[in-house]
C-alpha positions in Angstrom: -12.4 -15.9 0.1 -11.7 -19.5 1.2 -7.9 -19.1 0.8 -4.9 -21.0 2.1 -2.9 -19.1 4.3 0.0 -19.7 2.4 -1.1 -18.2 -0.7 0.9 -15.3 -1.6 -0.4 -11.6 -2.1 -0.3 -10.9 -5.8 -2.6 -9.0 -7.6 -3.7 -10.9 -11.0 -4.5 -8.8 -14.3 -7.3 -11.2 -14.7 -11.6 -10.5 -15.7 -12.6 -10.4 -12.3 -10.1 -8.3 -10.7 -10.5 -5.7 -13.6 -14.2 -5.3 -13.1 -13.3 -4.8 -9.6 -10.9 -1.8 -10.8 -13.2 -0.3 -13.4 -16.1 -0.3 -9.9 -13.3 1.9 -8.2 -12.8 3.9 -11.4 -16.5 4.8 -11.3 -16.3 6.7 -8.0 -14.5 9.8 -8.9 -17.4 10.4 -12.0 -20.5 8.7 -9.5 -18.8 11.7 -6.9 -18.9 14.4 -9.5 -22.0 13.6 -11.5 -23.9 13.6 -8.1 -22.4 16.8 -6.9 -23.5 18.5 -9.8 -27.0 17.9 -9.4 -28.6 18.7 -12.6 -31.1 16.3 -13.8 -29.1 14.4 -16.4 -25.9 14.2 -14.2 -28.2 12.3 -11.5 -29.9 10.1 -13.9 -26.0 9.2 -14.7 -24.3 9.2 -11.6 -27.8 6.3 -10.9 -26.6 4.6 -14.3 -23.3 4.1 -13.0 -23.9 3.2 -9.5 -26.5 0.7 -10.7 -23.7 -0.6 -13.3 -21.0 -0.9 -9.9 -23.4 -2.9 -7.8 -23.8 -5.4 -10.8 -20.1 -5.7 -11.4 -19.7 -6.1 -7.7 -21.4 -9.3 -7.9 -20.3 -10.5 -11.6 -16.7 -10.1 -10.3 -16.9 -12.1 -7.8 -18.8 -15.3 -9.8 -16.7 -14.4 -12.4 -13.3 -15.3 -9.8 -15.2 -18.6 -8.7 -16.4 -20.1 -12.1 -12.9 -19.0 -13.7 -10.8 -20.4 -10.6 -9.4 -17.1 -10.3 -9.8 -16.3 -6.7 -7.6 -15.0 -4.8 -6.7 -13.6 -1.0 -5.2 -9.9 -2.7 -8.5 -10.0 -5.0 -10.7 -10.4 -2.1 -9.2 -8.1 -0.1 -9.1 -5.1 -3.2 -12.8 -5.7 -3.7 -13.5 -5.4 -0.1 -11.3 -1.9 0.0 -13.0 -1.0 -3.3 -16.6 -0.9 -2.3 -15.9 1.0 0.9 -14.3 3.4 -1.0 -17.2 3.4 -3.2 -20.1 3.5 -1.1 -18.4 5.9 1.5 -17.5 8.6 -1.3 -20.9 8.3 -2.5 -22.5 8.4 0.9 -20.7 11.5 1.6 -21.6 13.2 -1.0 -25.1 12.7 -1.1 -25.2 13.8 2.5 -23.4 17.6 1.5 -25.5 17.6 -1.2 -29.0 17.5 1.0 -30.4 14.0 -0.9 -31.6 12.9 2.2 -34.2 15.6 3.0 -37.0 13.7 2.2 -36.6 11.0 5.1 -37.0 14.1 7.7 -39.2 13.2 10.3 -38.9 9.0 9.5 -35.8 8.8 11.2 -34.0 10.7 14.1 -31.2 13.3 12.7 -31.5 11.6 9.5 -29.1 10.7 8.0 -26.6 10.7 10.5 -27.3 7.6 12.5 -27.8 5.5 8.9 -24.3 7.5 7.9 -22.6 6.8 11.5 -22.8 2.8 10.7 -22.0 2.6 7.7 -19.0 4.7 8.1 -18.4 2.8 10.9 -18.3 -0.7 9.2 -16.3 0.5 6.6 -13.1 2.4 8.8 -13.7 -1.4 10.5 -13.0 -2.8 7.5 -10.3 -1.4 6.1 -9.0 -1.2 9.5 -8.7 -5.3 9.7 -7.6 -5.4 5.9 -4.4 -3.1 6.7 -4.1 -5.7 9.9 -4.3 -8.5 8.2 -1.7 -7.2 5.8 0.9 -5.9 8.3 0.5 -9.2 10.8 0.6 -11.4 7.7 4.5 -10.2 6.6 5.9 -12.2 10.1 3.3 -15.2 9.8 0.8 -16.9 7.9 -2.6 -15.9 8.3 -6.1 -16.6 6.5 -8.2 -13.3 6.0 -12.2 -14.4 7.1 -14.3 -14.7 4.4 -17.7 -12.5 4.2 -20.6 -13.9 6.3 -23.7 -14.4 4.8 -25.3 -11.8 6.8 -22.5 -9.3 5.6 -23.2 -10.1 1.8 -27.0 -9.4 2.2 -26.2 -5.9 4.1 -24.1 -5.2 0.9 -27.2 -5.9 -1.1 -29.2 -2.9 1.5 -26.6 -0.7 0.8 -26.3 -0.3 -2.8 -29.9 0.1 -3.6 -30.1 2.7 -0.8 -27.7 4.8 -2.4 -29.2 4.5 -5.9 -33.3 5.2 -4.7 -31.4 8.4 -3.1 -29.5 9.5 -5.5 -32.5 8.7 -8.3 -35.2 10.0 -6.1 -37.2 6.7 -6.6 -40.5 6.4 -4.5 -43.3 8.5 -3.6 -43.3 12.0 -5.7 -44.6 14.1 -3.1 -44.1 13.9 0.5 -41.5 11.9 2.9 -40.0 9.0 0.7 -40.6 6.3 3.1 -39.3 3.7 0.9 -35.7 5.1 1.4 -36.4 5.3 4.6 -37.2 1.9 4.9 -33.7 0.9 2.9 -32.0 2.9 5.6 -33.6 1.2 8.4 -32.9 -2.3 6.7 -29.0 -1.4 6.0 -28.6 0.0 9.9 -30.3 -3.2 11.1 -27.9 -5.9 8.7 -24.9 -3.8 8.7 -25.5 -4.4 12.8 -25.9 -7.6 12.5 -22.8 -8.3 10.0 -20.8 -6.0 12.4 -20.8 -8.7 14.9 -20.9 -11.9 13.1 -17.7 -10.9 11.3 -16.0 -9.8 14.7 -16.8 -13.0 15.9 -15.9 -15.2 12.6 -12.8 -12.9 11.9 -12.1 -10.9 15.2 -9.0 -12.5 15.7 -7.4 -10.2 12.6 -6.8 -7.6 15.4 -6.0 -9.5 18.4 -3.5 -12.0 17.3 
């Protein structure tokens, strides 16, 4: 989001900024369908999750090649996919999808949960900064880092081999395991850079 700071904050009714609403639409169903549990509501509640995380990064190619970027755009796709991937995260954690990582990670899946709950309250946190500190002066949101775009792409597949139970049929699933790690370890690493690229959202 390499926006002027004097843009204004209007939300457009435009392609990329509807796929970003149909993505939050899909949370309340991905949430249900997951909660349920039954076989077909799984293979569904993957379906759509898969769909999200595909829209996530049409949307966004979408608002560049189209010229329709924008600084309230930005920001609801940011708020979106926390909302998204925190719901679902939640949920999968009541409903016990983690199990088969016992024993490949300590208290799983808390610490994995911890930090990604922890990025996103951070972001939403310097969105609704940005927002109030931006009514009495002009201020330019940071854009994503690149190291924040490829955590994105940890997260999204970890979600979706949990919730579709892809890997090994028997036994600990060390491929989600491994997803878990790789988010923790980028999600980490994309905590910092954007505190340093965009830290000043909450000290100014």
């Amino acid at each position: 989001m390499d926006n002027p700071t004097e843009e204004t904050l209007s939300w457009s009714f435009n392609t990329p900024n509807i796929l970003t609403l149909a993505r939050l639409a899909l949370t309340a169903p991905i949430v249900w369908l997951v909660w349920q549990g039954g076989p077909a509501e799984v293979l569904l509640a993957g379906i759509l999750l898969c769909i999200a995380w595909v829209s996530d990064g049409l949307d966004g190619f979408l608002a560049r090649r189209r010229g329709e970027s924008s600084i309230a755009g930005g920001l609801f796709d940011l708020v979106t996919d926390q909302i998204l991937i925190n719901s679902t995260l939640i949920t999968l954690i009541a409903g016990g999808y983690w199990s088969r990582t016992a024993g490949l990670m300590p208290f799983t899946p808390y610490p994995y949960a911890a930090i990604v709950m922890a990025a996103g309250l951070t972001v939403i946190a310097g969105v609704l900064s940005f927002l109030w500190k931006r009514r009495s002066r002009p201020m330019e949101f940071p854009s994503p880092t690149r190291i924040a775009k490829i955590s994105f792409s940890f997260q999204m597949p970890t979600l979706v081999v949990a919730v579709l139970g892809i890997g090994p049929s028997t036994g600990p699933n060390w491929l989600l395991a491994a997803l878990m790690y790789l988010a923790i370890i980028t999600l980490a690493m994309s905590f910092y850079s954007y505190l340093r690229k965009g830290g000043y959202v909450f000290t100014d």
